[in-house]
Biopython code that builds the backbone (N, CA, C, O; Angstrom):
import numpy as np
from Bio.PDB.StructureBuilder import StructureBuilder

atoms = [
    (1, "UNK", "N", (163.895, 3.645, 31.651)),
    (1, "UNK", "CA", (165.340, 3.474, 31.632)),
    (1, "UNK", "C", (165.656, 2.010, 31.313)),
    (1, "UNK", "O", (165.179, 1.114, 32.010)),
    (2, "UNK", "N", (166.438, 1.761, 30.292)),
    (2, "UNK", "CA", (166.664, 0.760, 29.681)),
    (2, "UNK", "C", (168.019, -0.337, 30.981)),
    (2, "UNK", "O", (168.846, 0.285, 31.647)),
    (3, "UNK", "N", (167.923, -1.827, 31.044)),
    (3, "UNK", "CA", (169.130, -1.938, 31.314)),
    (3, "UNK", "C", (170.243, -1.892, 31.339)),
    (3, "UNK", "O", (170.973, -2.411, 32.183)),
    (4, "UNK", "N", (170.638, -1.088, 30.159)),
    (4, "UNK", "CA", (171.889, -0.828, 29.922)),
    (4, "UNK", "C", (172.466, 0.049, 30.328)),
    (4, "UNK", "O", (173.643, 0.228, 30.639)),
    (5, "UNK", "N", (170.950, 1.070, 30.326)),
    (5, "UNK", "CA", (171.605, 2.850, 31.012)),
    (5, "UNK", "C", (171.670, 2.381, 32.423)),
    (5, "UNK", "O", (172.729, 2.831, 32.860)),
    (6, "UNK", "N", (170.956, 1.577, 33.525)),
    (6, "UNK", "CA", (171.229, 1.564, 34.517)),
    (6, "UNK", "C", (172.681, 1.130, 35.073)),
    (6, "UNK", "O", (173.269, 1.521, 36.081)),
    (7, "UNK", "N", (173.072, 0.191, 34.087)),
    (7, "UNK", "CA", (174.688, -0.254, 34.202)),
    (7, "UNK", "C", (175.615, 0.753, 33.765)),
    (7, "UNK", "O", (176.729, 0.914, 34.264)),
    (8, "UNK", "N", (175.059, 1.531, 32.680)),
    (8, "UNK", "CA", (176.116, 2.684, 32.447)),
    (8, "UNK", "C", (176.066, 3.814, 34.087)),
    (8, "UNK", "O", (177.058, 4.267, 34.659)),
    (9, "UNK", "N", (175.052, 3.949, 34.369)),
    (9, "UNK", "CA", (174.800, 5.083, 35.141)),
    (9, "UNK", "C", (175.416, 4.528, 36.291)),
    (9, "UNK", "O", (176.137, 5.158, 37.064)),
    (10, "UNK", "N", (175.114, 3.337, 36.380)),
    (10, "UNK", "CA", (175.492, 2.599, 38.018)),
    (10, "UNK", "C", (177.170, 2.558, 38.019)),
    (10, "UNK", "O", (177.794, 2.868, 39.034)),
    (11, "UNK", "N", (177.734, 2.209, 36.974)),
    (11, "UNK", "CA", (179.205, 2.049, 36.926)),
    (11, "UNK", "C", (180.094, 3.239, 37.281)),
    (11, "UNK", "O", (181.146, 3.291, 37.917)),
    (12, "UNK", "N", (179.222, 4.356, 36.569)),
    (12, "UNK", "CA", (179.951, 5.474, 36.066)),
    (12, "UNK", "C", (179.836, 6.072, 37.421)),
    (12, "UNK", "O", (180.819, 6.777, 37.649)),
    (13, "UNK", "N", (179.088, 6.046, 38.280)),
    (13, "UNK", "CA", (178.575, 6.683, 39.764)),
    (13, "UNK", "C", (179.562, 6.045, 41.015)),
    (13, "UNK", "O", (180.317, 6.713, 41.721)),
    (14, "UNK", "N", (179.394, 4.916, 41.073)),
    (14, "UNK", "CA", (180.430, 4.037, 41.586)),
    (14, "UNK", "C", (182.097, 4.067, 41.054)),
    (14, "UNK", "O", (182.927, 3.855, 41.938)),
    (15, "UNK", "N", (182.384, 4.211, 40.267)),
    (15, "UNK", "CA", (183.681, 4.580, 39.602)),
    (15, "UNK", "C", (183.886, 5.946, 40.352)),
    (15, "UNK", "O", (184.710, 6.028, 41.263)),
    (16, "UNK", "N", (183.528, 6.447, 40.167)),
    (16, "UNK", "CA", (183.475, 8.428, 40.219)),
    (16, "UNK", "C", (183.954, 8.163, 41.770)),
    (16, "UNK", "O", (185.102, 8.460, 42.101)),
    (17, "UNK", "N", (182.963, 7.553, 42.766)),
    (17, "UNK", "CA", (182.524, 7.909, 44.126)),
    (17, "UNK", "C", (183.795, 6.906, 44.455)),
    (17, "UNK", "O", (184.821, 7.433, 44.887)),
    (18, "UNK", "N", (183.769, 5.908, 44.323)),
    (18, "UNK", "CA", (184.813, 5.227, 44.936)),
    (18, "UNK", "C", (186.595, 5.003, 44.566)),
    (18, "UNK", "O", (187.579, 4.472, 45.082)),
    (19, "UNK", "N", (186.203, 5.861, 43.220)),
    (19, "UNK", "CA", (187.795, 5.763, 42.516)),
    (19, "UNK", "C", (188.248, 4.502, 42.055)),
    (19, "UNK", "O", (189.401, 4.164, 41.788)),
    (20, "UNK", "N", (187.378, 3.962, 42.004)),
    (20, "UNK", "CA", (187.721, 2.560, 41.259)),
    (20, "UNK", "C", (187.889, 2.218, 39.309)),
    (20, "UNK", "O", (187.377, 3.161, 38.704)),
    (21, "UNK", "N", (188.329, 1.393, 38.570)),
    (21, "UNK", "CA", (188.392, 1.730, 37.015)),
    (21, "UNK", "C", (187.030, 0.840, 36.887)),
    (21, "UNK", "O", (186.533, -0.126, 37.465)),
    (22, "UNK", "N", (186.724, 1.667, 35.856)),
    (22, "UNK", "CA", (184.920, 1.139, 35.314)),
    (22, "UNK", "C", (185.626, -0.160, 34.957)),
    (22, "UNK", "O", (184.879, -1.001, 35.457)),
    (23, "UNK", "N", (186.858, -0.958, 34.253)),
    (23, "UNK", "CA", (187.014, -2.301, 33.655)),
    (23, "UNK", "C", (187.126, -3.449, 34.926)),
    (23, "UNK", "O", (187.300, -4.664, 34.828)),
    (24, "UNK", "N", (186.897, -2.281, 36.634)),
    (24, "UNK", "CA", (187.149, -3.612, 37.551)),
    (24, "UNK", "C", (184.913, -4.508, 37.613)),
    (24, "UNK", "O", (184.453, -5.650, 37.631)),
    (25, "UNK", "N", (184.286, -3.014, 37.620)),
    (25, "UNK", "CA", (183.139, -2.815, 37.429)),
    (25, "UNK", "C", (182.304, -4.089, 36.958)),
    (25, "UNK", "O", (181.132, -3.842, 36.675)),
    (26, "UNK", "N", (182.804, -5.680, 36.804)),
    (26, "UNK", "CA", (182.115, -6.406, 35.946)),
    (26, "UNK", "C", (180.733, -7.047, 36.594)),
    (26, "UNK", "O", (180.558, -6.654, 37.748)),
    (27, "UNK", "N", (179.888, -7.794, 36.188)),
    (27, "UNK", "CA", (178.384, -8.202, 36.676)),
    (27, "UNK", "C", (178.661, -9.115, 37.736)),
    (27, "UNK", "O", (178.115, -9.126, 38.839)),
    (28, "UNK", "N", (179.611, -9.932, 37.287)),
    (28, "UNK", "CA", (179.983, -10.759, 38.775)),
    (28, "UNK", "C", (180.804, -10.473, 39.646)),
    (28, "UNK", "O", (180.945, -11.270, 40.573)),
    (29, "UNK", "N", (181.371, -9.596, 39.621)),
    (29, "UNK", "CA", (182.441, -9.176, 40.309)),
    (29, "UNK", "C", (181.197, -8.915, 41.995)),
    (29, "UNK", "O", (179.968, -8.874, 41.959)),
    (30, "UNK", "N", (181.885, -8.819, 42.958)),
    (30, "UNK", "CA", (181.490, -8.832, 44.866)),
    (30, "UNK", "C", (181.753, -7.779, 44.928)),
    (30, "UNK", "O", (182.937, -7.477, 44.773)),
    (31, "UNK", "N", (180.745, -6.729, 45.188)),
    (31, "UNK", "CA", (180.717, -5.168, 45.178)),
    (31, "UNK", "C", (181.184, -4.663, 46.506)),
    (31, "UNK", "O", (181.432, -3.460, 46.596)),
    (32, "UNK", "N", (181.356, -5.562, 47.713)),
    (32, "UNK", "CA", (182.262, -5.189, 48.878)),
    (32, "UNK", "C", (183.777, -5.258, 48.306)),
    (32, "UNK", "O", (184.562, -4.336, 48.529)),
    (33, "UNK", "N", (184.116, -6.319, 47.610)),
    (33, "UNK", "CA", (185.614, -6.610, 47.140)),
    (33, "UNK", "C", (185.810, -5.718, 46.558)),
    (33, "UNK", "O", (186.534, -4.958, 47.201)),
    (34, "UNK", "N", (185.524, -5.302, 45.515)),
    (34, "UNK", "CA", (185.627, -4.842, 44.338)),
    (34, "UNK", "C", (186.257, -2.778, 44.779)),
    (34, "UNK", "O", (187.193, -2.024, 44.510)),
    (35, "UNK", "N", (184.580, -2.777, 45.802)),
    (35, "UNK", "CA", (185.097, -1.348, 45.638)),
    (35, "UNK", "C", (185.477, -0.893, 47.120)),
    (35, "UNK", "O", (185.429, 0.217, 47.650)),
    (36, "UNK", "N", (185.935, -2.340, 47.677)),
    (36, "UNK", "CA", (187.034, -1.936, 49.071)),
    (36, "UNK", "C", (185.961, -1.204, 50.392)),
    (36, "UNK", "O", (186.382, -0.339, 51.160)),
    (37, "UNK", "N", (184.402, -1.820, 50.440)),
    (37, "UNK", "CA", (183.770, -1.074, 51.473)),
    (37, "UNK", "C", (183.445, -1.633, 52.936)),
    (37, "UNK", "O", (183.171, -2.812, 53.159)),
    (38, "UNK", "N", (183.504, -0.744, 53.786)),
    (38, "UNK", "CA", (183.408, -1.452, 55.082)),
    (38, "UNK", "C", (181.883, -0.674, 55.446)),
    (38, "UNK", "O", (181.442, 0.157, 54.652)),
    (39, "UNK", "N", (181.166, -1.007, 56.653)),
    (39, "UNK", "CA", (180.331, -1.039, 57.057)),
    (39, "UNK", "C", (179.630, 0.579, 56.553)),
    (39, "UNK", "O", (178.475, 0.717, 56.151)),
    (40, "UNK", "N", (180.825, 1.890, 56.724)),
    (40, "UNK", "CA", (180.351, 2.702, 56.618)),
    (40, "UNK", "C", (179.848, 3.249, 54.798)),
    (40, "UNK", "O", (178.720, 3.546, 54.404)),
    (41, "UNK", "N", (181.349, 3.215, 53.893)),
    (41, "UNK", "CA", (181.419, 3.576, 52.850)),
    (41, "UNK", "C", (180.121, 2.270, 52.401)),
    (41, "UNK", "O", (179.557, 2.853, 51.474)),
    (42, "UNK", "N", (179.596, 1.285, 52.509)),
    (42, "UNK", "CA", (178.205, 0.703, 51.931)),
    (42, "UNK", "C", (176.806, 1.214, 52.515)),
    (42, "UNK", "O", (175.666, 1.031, 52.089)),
    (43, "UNK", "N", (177.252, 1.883, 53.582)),
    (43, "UNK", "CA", (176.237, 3.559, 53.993)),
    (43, "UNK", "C", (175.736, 4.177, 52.303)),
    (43, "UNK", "O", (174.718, 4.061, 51.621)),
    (44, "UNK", "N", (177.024, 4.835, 52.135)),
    (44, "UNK", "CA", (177.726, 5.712, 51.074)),
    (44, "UNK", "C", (177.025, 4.939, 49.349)),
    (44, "UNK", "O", (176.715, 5.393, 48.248)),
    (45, "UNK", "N", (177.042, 4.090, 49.763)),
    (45, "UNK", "CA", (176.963, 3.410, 48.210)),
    (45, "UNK", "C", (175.167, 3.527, 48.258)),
    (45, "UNK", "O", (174.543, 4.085, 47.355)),
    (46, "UNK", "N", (174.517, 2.916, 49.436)),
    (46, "UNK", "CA", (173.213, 2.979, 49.414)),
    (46, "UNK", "C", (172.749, 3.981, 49.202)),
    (46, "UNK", "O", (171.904, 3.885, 48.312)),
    (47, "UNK", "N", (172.898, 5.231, 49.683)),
    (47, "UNK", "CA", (172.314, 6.479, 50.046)),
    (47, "UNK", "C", (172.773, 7.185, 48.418)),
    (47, "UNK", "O", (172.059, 8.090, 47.986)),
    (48, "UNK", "N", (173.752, 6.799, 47.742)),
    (48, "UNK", "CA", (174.266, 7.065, 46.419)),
    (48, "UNK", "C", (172.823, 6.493, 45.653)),
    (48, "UNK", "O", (171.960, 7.218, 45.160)),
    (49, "UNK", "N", (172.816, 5.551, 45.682)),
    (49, "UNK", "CA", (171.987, 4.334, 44.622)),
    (49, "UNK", "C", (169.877, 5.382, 45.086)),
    (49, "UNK", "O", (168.956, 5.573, 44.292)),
    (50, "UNK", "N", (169.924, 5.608, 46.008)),
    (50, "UNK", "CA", (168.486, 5.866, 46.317)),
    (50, "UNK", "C", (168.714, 7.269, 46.221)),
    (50, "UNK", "O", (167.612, 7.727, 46.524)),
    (51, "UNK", "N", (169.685, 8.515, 45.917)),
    (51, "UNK", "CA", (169.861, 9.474, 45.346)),
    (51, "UNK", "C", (169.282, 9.371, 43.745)),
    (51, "UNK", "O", (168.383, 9.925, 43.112)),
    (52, "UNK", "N", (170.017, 8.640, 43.543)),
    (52, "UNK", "CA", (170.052, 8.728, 41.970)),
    (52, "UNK", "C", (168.824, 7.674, 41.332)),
    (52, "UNK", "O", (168.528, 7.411, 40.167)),
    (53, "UNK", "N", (168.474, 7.382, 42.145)),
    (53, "UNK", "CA", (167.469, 6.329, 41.470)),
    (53, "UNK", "C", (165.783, 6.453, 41.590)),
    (53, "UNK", "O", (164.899, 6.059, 40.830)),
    (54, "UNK", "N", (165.725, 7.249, 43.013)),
    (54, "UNK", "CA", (164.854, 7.781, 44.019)),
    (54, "UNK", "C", (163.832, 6.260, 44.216)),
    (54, "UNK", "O", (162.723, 5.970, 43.768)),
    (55, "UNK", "N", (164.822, 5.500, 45.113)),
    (55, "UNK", "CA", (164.402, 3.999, 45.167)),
    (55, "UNK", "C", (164.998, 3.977, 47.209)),
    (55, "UNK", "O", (165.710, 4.646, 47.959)),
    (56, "UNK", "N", (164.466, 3.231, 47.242)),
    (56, "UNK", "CA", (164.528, 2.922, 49.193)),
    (56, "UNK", "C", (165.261, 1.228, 49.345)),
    (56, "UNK", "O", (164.823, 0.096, 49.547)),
    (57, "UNK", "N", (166.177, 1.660, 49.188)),
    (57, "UNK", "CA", (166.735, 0.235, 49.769)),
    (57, "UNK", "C", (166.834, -0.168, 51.516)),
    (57, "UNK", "O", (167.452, 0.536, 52.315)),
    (58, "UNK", "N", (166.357, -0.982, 51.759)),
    (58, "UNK", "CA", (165.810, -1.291, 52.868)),
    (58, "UNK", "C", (167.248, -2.274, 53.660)),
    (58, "UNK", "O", (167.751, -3.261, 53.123)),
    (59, "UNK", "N", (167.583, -1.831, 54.695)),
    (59, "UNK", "CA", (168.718, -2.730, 55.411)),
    (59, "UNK", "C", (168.577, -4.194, 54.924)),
    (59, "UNK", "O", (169.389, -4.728, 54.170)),
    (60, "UNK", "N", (167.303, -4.882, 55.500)),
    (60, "UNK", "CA", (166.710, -6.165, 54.881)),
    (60, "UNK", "C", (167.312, -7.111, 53.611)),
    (60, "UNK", "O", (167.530, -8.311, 53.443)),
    (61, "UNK", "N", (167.440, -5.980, 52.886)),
    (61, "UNK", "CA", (167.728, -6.385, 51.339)),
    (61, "UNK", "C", (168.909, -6.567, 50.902)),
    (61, "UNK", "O", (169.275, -7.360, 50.034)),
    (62, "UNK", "N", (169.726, -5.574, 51.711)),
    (62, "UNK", "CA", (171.185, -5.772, 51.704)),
    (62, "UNK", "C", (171.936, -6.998, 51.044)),
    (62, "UNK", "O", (172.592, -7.128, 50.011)),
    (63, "UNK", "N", (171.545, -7.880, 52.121)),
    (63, "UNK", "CA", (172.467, -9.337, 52.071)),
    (63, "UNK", "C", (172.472, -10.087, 50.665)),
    (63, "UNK", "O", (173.300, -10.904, 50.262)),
    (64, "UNK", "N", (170.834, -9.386, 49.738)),
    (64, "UNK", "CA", (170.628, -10.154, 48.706)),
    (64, "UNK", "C", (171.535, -9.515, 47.375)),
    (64, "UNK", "O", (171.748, -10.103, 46.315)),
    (65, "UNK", "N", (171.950, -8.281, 47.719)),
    (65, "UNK", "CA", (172.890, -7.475, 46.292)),
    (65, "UNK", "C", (174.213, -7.812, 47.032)),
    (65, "UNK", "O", (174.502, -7.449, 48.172)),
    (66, "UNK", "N", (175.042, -8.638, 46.113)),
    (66, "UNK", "CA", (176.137, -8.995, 46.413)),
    (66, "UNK", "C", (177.142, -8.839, 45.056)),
    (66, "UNK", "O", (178.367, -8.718, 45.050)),
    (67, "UNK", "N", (176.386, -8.875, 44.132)),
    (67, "UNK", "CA", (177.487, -8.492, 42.954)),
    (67, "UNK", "C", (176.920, -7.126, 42.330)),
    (67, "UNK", "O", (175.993, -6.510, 42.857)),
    (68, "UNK", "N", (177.451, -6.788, 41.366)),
    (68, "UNK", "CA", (176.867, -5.834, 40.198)),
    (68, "UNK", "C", (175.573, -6.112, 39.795)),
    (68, "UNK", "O", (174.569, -5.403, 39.851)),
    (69, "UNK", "N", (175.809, -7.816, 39.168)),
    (69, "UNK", "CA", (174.312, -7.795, 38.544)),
    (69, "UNK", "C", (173.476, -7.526, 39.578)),
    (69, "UNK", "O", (172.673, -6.600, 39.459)),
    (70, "UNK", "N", (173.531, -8.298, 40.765)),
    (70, "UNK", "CA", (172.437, -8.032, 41.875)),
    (70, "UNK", "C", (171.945, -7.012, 41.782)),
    (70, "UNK", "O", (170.814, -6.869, 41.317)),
    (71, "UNK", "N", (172.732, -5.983, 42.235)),
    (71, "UNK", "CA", (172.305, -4.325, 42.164)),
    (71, "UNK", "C", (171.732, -3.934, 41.111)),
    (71, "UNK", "O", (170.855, -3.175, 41.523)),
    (72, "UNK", "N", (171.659, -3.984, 39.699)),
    (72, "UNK", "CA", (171.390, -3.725, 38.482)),
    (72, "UNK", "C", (169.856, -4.324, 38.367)),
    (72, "UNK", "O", (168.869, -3.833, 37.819)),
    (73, "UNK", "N", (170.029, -5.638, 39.128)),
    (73, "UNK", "CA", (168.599, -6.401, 38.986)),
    (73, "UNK", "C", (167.705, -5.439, 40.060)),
    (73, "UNK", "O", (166.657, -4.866, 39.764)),
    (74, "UNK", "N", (168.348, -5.406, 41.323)),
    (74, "UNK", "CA", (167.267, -4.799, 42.561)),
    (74, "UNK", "C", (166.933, -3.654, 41.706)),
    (74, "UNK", "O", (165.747, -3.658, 41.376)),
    (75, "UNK", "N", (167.820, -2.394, 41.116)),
    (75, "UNK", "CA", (166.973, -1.184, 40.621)),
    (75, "UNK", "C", (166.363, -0.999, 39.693)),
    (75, "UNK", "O", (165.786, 0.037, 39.362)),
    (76, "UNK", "N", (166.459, -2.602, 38.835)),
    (76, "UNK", "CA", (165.610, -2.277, 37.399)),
    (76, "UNK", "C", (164.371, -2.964, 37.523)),
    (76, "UNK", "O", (163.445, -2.929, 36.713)),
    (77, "UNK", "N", (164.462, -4.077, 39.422)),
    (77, "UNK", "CA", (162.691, -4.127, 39.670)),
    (77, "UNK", "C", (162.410, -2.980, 41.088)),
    (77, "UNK", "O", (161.700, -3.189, 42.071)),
    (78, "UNK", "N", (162.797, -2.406, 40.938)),
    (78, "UNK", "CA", (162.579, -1.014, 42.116)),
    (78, "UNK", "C", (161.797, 0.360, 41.314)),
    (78, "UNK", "O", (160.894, 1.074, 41.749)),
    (79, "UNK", "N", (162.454, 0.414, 40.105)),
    (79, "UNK", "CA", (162.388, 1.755, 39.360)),
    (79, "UNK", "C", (161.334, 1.958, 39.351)),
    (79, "UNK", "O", (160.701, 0.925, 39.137)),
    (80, "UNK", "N", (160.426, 3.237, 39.544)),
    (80, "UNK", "CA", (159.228, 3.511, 39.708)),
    (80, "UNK", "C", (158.264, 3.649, 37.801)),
    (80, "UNK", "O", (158.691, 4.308, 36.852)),
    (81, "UNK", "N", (157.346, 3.045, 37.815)),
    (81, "UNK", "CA", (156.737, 2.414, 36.500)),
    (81, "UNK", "C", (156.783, 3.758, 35.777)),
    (81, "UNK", "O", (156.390, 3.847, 34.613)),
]
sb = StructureBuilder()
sb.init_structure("model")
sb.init_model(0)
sb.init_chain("A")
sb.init_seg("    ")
for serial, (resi, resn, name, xyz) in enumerate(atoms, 1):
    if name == "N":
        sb.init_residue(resn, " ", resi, " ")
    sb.init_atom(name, np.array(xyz, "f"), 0.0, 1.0, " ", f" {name:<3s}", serial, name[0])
structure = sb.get_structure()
């Protein structure tokens, strides 16, 4: 999976789930800001991302995905070879 499909796939999943417009969606944009989540709905986003990715994001790691790109970077070095 190329980086691009992961940003298409990641946007389009997050858009869908949170009702947000894919043009708020940008690489720097703060993915708590952005798509309005509190402790639980970033439950929701994780358990989304390791659905679709079949990747284990670990509580630990959390603090380090803070934008889009973050996330885009954690699953495109997560993705299984």
């Amino acid at each position: 999976m190329t980086r691009e499909e992961i940003i298409e796939k990641v946007n389009n999943l997050l858009s869908e789930e949170f009702e947000v417009d894919l043009g708020e969606l940008t690489p720097d944009a703060n993915i708590k800001e952005t798509l309005a989540l509190d402790s639980l709905s970033l439950v929701d986003l994780v358990a989304l991302v390791q659905q679709n990715y079949k990747i284990k994001i670990p509580v630990a790691d959390l603090p380090s995905i803070q934008t889009f790109n973050d996330l885009y970077n954690y699953i495109e070095s997560h993705l299984p070879a």
